[in-house]
C-alpha positions in Angstrom: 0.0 0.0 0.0 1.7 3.3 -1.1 1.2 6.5 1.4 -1.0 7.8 -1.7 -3.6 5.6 -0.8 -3.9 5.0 2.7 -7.0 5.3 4.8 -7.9 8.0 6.3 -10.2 8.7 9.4 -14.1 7.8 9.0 -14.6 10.9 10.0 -12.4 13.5 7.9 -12.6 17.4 9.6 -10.4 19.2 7.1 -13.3 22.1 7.6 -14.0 24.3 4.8 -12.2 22.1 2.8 -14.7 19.5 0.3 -12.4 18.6 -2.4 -9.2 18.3 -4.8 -8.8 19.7 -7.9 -6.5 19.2 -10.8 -4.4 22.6 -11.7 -5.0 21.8 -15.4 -7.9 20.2 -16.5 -9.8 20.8 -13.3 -10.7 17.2 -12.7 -12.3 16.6 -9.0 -11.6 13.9 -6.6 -12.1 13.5 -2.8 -10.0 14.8 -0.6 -7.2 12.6 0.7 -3.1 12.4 1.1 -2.4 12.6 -2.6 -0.4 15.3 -5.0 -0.7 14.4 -8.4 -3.9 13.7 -10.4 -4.6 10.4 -11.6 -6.2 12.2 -14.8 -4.1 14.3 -15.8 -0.7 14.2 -14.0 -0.9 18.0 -12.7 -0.9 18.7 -9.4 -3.7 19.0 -7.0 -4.6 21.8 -4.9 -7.8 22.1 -2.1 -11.5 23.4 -3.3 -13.1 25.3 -1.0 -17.0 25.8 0.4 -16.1 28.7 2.8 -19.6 30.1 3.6 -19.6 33.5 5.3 -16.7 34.9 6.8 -16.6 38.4 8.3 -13.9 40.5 9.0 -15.0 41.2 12.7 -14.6 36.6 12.8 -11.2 36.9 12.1 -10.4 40.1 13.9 -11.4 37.9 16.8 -9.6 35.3 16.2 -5.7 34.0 17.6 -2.7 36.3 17.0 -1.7 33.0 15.0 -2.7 31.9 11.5 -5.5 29.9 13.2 -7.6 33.4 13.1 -7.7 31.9 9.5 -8.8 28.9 9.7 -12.3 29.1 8.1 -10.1 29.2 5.0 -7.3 26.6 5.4 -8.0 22.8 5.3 -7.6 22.4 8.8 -10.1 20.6 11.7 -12.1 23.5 13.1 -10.4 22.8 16.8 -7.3 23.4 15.4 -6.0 25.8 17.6 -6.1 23.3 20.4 -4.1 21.0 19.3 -0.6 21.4 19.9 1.1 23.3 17.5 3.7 25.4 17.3 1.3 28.7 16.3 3.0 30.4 13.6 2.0 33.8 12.3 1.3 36.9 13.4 4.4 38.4 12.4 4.8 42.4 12.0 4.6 44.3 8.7 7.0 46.8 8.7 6.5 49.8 7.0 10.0 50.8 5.9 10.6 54.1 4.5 14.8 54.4 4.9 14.6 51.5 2.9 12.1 52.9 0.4 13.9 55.9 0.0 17.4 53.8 -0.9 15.2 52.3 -3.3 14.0 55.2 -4.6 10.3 53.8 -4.2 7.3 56.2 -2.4 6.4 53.7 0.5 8.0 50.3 1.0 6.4 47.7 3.1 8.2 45.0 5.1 6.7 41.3 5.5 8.7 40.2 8.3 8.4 36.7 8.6 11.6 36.1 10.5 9.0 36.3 13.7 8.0 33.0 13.4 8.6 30.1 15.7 11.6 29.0 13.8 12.3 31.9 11.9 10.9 31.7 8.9 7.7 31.3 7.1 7.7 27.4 6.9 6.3 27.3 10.1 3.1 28.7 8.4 3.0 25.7 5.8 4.7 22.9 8.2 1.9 24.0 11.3 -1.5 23.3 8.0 0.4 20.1 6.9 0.7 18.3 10.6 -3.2 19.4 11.2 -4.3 17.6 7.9 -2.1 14.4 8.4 -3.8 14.2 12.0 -6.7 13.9 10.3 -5.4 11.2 7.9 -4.1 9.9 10.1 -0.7 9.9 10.2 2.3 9.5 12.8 5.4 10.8 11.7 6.1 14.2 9.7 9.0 14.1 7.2 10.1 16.4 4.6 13.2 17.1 1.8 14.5 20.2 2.7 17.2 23.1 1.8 17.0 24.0 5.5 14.0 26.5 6.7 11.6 23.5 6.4 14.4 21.0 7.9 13.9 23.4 11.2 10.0 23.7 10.7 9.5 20.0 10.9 11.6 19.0 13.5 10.3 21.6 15.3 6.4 21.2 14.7 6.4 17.2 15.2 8.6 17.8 18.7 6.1 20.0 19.7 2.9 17.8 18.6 5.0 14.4 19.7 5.6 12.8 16.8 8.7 11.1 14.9 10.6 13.4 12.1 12.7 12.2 9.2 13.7 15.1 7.4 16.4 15.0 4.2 18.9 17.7 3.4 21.6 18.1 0.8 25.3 17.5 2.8 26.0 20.9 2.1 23.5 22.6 3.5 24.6 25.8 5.9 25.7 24.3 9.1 23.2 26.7 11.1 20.5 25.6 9.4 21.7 21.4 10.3 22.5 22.6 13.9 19.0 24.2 14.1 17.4 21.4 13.0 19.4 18.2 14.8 18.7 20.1 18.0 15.5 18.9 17.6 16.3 15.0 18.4 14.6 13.5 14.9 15.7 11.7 12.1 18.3 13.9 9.9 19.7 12.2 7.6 21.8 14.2 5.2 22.1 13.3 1.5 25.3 13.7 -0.5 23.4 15.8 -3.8 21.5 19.0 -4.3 17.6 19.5 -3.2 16.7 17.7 -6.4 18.0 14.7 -5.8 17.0 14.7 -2.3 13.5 15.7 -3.2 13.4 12.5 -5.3 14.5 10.5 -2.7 11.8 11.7 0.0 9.1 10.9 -3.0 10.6 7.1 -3.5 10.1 7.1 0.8 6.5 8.1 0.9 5.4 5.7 -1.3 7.0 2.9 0.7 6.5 4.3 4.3 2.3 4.3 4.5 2.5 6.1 8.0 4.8 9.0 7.0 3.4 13.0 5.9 5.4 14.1 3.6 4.7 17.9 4.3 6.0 18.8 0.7 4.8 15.2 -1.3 2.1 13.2 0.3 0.5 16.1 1.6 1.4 19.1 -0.1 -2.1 20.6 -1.5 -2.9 20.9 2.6 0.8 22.3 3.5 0.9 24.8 0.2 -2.6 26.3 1.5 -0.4 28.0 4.6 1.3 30.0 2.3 -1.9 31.9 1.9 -1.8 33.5 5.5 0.9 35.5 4.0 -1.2 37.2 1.4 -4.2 37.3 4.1 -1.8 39.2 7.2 -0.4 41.5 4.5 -4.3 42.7 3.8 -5.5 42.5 7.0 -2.5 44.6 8.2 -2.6 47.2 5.5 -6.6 47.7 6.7 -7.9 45.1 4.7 -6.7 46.5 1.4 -4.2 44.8 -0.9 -1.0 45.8 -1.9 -0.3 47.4 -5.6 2.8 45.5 -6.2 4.6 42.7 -3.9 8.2 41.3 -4.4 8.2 37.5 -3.4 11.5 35.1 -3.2 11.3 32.1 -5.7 12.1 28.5 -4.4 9.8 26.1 -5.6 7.0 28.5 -6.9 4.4 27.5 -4.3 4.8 30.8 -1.8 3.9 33.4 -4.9 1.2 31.4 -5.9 -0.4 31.2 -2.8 -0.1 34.5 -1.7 -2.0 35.5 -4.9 -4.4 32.9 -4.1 -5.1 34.3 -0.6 -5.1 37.8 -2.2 -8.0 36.6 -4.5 -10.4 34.7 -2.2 -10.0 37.5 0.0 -11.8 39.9 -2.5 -13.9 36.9 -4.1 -15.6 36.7 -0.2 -15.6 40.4 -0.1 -13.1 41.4 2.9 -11.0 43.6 0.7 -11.9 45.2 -2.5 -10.7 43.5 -5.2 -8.1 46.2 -6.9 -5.5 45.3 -8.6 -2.1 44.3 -7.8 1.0 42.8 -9.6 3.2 40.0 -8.5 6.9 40.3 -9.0 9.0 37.2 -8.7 12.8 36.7 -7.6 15.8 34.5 -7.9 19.2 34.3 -7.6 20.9 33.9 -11.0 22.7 30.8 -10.1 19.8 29.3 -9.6 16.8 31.2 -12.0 14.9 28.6 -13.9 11.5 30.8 -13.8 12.8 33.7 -14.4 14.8 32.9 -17.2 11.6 31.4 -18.8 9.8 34.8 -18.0 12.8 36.6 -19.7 12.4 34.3 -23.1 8.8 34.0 -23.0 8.6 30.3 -22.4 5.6 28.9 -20.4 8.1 25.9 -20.0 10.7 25.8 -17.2 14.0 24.4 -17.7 15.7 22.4 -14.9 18.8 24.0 -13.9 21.5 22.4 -11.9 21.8 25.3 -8.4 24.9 27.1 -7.8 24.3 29.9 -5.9 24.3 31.4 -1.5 20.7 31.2 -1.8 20.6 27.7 -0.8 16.9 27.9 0.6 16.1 28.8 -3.0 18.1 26.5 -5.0 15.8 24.5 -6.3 16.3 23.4 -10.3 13.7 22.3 -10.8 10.5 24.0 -9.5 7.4 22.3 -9.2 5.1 24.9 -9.2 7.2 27.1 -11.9 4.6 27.2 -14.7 2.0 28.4 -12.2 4.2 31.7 -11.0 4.6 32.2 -14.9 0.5 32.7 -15.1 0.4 34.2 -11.8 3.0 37.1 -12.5 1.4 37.6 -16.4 -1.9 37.8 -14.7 -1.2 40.5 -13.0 1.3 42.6 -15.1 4.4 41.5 -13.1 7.6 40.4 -14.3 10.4 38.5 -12.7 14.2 39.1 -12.1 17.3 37.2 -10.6 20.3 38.8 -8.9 23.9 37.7 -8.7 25.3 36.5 -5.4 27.1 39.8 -5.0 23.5 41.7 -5.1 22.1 39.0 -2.2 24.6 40.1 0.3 24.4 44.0 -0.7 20.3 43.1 -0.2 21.3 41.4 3.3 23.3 44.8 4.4 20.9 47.1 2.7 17.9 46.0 4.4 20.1 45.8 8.1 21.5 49.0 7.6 18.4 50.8 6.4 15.6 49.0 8.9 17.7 47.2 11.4 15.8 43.8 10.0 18.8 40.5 9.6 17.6 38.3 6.6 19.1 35.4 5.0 20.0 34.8 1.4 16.0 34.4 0.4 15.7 37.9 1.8 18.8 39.2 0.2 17.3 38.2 -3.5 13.7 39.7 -2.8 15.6 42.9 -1.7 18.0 43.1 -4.4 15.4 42.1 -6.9 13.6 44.9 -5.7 16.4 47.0 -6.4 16.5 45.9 -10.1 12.9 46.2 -10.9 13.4 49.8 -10.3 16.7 49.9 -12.2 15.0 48.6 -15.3 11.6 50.3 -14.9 9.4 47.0 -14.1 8.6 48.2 -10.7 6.2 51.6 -10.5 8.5 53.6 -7.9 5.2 55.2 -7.1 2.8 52.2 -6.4 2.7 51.1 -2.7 4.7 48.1 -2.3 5.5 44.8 -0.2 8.8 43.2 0.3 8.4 39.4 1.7 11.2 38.6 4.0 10.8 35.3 5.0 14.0 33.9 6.9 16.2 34.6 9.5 20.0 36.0 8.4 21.1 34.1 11.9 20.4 30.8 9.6 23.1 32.0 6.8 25.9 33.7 8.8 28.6 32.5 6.0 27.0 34.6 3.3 28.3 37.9 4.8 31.2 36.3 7.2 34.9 37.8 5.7 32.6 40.7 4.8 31.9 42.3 7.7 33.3 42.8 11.5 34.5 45.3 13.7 35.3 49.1 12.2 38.8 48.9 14.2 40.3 46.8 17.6 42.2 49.1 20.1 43.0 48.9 23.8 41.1 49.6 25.9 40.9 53.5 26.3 38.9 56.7 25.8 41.4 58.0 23.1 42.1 54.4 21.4 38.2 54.9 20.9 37.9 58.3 19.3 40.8 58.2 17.2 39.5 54.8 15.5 36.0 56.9 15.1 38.0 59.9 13.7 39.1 57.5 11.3 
């Protein structure tokens, strides 16, 4: 019996949640721990009855994304189960930054807030409610290192087993972060690609294991929606003109236009428009070298790049940012590793926020939209920063330190400032 097809509860509470759909041809099935359909090999993502929902719900609801949770496949006492309660996190509106830009007003999605410092908590905390209800008893996951930490986290917390793959070479804060955790890590000697193949071979063998980003991926892709829904509710339940989002497998921009547009469809924001801007590094840009030819095709890529938690090859959800960024007007750019650490020390020195490598692309991709006129300078903007820069020290180690070391003594100190 492969994980695919594995019984589930008699009684399934996934609540608003009533079916799968297939992203191409729209074929429906029941919902259950499966990614692909059997129809038409595309992937499957969650259909929705949501009913009502007021603002003045939400408003109530937990400083967690479980004040969303009439629009997440999740059980409707979700918030009491043990979890680790992502979300929440501040949106910083940045105008040192804006003005180094040279944009009107800048907004900062700070998602280094999270439980483990990123925004795979978000993803990791709707994945381990669904496989409870499928029921499941151990969370696993590939990884390039933010959802290593999420997962080994999130099943500590709830008390289950983790086996989570990484590539060998992944940052050593991010394998420190995650082994601390007392799960299975078993590092891989490849690149996220192979790994990822490997943890797809494992779920169909191990019947009792969630793979957060296989098995169970159209539940754990919906939490990438509570981005899109704090950024509205935050900005006064409006949406953004034009956002900047970081590029790994594709799923995160799609989502957050997805939450953007059930959010007007069920009338809590007006639906005005907005354009989606994507962004890689270049040694690892697969999408946005598609944009750039006009293919609606994306070619693997073997990674070589800092931005490790976006080197992914071979996107799985790359053909969906394509429609998602022509959609809306939006283009997409990638930025050599030089740009990623001047995006890490821009965004410090401007706003005092510490990203990683992800951050440093969305930042310096920012930079070049303006440079090259794809980015209205006057439009109100959102910049999604969604990891730590404690979790990629090596990218700016040798680069920065101390202005000067002197003895210790009132004029050793003012003559180093003097110069």
């Amino acid at each position: 019996m492969t994980a695919a097809l594995r019984p589930t509860k008699h009684t399934l509470d996934l609540g608003p949640a009533v079916e799968l759909v297939s992203k191409e041809e729209g074929h429906r099935q029941p919902l259950a721990p499966e990614f692909v359909s059997a129809e038409d090999f595309s992937p499957l993502e969650v259909a929705y009855d949501f009913g009502r929902v007021r603002r003045e719900d939400i408003e109530a609801g937990p400083r967690s994304i479980w004040r969303y949770k009439k629009l997440l496949p999740v059980p409707s006492n979700v918030e009491e189960i043990p979890n680790t309660e992502p979300g929440g996190t501040r949106l910083v509106r940045a105008d040192r930054l804006a003005k180094a830009l040279g944009l009107k007003r800048v907004w900062v999605k700070d998602d280094t807030g999270n439980p483990t410092h990123s925004f795979k908590d978000r993803v990791v905390a709707v994945a381990l409610a669904a496989a409870r209800e499928f029921g499941f008893d151990t969370l696993a996951c590939p990884s390039t290192g933010n959802l290593a930490n999420a997962v080994a986290a999130a099943a500590a917390r709830a008390g289950w087993q983790s086996v989570v793959l990484i590539p060998s070479s992944l940052e050593r804060a991010k394998i420190l972060t995650t082994a601390v955790y007392d799960g299975n890590l078993i590092a891989v000697d490849g690149n996220y690609d192979d790994v990822n193949r490997l943890a797809t071979q494992l779920a169909a063998e191990h019947e009792t294991w969630a793979f957060v980003n296989v098995n169970v991926r159209p539940y754990y892709s919906e939490g990438s929606k509570t981005l899109g829904f704090e950024v509205a509710e935050q900005l006064g339940w409006r949406l953004p003109e034009q956002i900047v989002v970081p590029i790994a497998s594709g799923s995160q921009l799609t989502k957050v236009d997805k939450g953007f547009r059930e959010f007007g469809k069920l009338g809590l924001v007006e639906e005005t428009p907005y354009k989606v801007f994507g962004a890689q590094a270049t040694g690892c840009s697969p999408v946005s070298t598609a944009f750039r030819n006009g293919h609606d095709v994306v070619q693997p890529v073997k990674p070589d790049t800092i931005a490790r938690s976006l080197a992914i090859g071979n996107p799985a959800d790359g053909p969906y940012v394509l429609d998602v960024v022509n959609r809306t007007g939006g283009a997409i750019e990638d930025v050599s590793d030089e740009e990623i650490v001047e995006g890490i020390r821009l965004l410090a020195r401007t706003e005092g926020i510490f990203t990683e490598t992800a951050g440093g692309v969305t930042v310096a991709t920012a930079k070049k939209l303006i440079e090259t006129g794809k980015l209205d300078p006057d439009a109100e903007t959102v910049l999604l920063i969604t990891g730590d820069g404690l979790k990629t020290l090596d990218a700016v180690e040798g680069r920065i330190g101390p202005k000067a070391t002197v003895p210790p003594s009132v004029d050793a100190v003012r003559q180093a400032l003097e110069g």
